[in-house]
C-alpha positions as CSV (number, residue, x, y, z in Angstrom):
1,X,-26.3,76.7,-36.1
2,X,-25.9,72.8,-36.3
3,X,-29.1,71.2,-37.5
4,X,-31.3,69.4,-34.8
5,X,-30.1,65.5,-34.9
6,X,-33.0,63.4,-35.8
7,X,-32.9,60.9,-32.8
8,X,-34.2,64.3,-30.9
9,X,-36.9,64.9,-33.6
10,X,-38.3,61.7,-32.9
11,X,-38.6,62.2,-29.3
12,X,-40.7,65.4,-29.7
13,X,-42.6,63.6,-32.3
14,X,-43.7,60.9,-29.7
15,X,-44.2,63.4,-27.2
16,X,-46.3,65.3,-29.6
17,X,-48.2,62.4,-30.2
18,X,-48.9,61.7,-27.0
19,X,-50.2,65.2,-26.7
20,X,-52.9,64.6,-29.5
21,X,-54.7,61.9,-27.2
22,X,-58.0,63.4,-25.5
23,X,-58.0,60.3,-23.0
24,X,-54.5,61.1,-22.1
25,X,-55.2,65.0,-21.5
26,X,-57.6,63.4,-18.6
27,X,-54.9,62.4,-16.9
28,X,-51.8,64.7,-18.1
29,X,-53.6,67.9,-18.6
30,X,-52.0,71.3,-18.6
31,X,-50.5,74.2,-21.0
32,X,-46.9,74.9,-21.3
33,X,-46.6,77.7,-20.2
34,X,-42.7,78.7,-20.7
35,X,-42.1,79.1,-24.7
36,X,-38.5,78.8,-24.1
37,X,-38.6,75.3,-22.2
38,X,-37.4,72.7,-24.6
39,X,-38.0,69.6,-22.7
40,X,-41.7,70.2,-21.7
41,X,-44.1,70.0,-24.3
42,X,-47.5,70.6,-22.3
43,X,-49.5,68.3,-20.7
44,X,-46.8,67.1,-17.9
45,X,-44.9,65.3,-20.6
46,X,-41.5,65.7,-20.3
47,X,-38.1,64.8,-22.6
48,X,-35.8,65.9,-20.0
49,X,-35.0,62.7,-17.1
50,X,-33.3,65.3,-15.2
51,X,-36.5,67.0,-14.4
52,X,-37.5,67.6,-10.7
53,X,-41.2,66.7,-10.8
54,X,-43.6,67.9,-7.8
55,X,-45.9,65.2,-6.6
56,X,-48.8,68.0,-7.5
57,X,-47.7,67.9,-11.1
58,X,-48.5,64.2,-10.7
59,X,-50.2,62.1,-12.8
60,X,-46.4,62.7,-15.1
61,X,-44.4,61.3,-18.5
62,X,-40.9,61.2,-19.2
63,X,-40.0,60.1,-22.4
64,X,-36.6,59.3,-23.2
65,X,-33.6,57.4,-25.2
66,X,-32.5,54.4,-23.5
67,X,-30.0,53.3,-26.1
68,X,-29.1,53.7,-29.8
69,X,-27.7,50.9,-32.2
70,X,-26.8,49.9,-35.4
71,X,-29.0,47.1,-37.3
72,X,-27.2,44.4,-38.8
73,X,-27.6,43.7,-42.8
74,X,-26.4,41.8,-45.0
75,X,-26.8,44.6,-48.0
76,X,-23.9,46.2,-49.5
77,X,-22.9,48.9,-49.0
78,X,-24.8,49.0,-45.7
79,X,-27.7,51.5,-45.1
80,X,-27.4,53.6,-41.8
81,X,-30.5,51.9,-40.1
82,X,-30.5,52.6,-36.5
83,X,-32.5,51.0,-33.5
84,X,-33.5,53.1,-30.7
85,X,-34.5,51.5,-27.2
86,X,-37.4,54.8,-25.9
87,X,-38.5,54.3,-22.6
88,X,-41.3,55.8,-21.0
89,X,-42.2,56.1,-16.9
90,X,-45.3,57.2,-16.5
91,X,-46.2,58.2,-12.6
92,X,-48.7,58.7,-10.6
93,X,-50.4,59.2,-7.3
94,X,-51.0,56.2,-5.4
95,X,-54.6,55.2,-4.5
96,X,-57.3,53.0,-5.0
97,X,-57.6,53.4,-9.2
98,X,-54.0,54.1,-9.8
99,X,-53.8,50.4,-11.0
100,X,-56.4,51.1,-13.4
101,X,-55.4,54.2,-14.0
102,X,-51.9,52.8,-15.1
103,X,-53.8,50.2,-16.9
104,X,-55.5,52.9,-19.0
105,X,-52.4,55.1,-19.4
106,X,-50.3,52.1,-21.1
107,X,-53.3,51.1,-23.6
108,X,-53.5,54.5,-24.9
109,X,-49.5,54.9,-25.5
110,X,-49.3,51.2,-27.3
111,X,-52.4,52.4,-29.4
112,X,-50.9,55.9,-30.5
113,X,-47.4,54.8,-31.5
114,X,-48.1,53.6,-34.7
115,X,-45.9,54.4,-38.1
116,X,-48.1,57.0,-40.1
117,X,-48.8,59.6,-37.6
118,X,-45.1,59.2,-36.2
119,X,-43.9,59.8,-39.5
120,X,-46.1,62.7,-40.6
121,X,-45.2,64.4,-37.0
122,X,-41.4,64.1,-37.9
123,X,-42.0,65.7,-41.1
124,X,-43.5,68.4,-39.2
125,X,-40.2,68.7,-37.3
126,X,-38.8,69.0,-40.2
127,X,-37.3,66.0,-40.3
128,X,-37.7,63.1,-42.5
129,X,-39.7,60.1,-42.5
130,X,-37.3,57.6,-42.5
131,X,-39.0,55.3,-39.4
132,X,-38.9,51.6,-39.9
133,X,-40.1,50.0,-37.4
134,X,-42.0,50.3,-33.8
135,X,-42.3,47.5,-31.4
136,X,-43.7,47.6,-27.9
137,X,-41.1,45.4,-25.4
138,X,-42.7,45.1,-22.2
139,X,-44.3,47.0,-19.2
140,X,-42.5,46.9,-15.9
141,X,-44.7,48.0,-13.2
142,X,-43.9,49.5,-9.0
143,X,-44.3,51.7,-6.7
144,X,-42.0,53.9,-5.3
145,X,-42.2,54.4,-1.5
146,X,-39.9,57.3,-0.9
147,X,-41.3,60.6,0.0
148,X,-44.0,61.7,2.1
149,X,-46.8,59.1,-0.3
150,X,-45.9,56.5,-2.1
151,X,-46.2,56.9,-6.3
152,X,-47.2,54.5,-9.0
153,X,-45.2,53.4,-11.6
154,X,-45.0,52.0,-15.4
155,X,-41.9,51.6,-17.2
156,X,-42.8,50.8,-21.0
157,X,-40.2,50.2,-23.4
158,X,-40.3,50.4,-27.4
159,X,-38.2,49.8,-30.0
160,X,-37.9,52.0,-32.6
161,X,-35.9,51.5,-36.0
162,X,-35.0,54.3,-38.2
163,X,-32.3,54.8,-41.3
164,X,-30.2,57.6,-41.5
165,X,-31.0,59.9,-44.9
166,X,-28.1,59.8,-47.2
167,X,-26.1,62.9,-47.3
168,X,-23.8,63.9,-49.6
169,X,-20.4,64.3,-48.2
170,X,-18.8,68.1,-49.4
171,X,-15.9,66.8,-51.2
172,X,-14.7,66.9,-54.8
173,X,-16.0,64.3,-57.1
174,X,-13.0,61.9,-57.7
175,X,-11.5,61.4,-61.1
176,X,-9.5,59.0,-63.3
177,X,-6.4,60.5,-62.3
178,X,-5.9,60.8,-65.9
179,X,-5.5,56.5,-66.4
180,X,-6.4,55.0,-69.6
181,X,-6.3,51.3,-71.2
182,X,-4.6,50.6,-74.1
183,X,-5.0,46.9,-75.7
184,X,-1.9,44.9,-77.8
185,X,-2.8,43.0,-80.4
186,X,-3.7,39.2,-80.1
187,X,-0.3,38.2,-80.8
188,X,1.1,40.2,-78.0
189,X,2.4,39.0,-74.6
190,X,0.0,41.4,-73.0
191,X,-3.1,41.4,-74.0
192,X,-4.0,44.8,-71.6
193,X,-2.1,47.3,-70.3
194,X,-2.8,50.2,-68.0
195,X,-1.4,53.3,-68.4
196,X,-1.3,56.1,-66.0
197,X,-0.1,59.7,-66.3
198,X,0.5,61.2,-62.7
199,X,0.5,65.5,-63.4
200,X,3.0,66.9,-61.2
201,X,3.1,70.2,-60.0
C-alpha cells in the first residue's frame, strides 16, 4: 500500500485542529458517524469539495488545497520546500447574526492555525514536522442566493510552506569506477594524470 502523501496529512491535521476548538463545536457540532468516511472528520468539517451539503447540516467547513508550489532558493542543492495555497469556505444560514457569526467563525480559524499544534497533529498522522510557515491571505465574504434561502459565506485563504523529508533514493551507492591519479615528477610535461580502468565483462 503506497504511503499517505503528506500534502493530505496536512489537511487532516487542520481539520483536526479545527475540531479541538470548543467555540467552534458551537457552531459545527456533530459526531462522525461513518468510520469509513475519509473526508469527514466530525463536526460538519469536510476535506472533500465534492460533498453535497444539506442546508440542515448548515452551519458547514470545507477545507481544501487550492494550489501547490515550489519555493524559490538560492541554496544549493535546493531543498524540496513547498507552498500550499488552503482555502477554507465556511457556510452558513442566513439571518440576522450570520454576519457575526462569520465574524466569530474566521477569528477562531486565524487563532488555531498556528505552527506547534499543526506540527505535533502531523506527527500524529504519522507524518513529519517539516511545516515552515503559515500565513493568513485574506477573507472574501457573500452570500449565495440559489436555493430555497439564501446562505452566508467566508472564503479564507492561508499559505502554508512545508519541505519535503529527504529520502533516500533505492539505488546502489556509486563508485570510482576503479579511477586513480598518478603524479609525474616536477620535471615532467604532465604534472597529473588520470588513469582509468573500465572492467569489461
Amino acid at each position: 500500500m503506497a504511503p499517505t502523501p503528506l500534502v493530505t496529512l496536512i489537511r487532516r491535521a487542520l481539520a483536526k485542529r479545527l475540531r479541538q476548538s470548543e467555540l467552534l463545536t458551537r457552531f459545527v457540532g456533530g459526531e462522525k458517524t461513518d468510520p469509513a468516511d475519509r473526508f469527514f472528520l466530525g463536526g460538519r468539517i469536510f476535506l472533500n469539495r465534492f460533498e453535497a451539503w444539506d442546508e440542515r447540516d448548515l452551519t458547514t467547513i470545507g477545507l481544501y488545497v487550492v494550489s501547490e508550489e515550489p519555493i524559490d532558493t538560492d541554496i544549493n542543492p535546493p531543498p524540496d520546500e513547498r507552498r500550499l495555497m488552503v482555502g477554507l469556505e465556511i457556510f452558513s444560514r442566513e439571518d440576522a447574526t450570520v454576519e457575526e457569526r462569520l465574524d466569530i467563525i474566521g477569528r477562531e480559524v486565524e487563532a488555531l492555525y498556528r505552527l506547534p499544534p499543526l506540527g505535533a497533529l502531523i506527527e500524529d498522522e504519522g507524518g513529519p514536522d517539516t511545516l515552515l510557515k503559515i500565513i493568513w491571505l485574506g477573507n472574501d465574504r457573500g452570500y449565495i442566493p440559489e436555493g430555497e434561502r439564501t446562505i452566508g459565506a467566508s472564503i479564507m485563504a492561508f499559505s502554508l510552506e512545508y519541505q519535503l523529508p529527504w529520502e533516500d533514493a533505492e539505488l546502489p551507492p556509486w563508485e570510482m569506477a576503479g579511477a586513480t591519479w598518478k603524479a609525474r615528477a616536477p620535471e615532467g610535461e604532465i604534472e597529473a594524470k588520470n588513469i582509468v580502468h573500465i572492467k569489461q565483462k
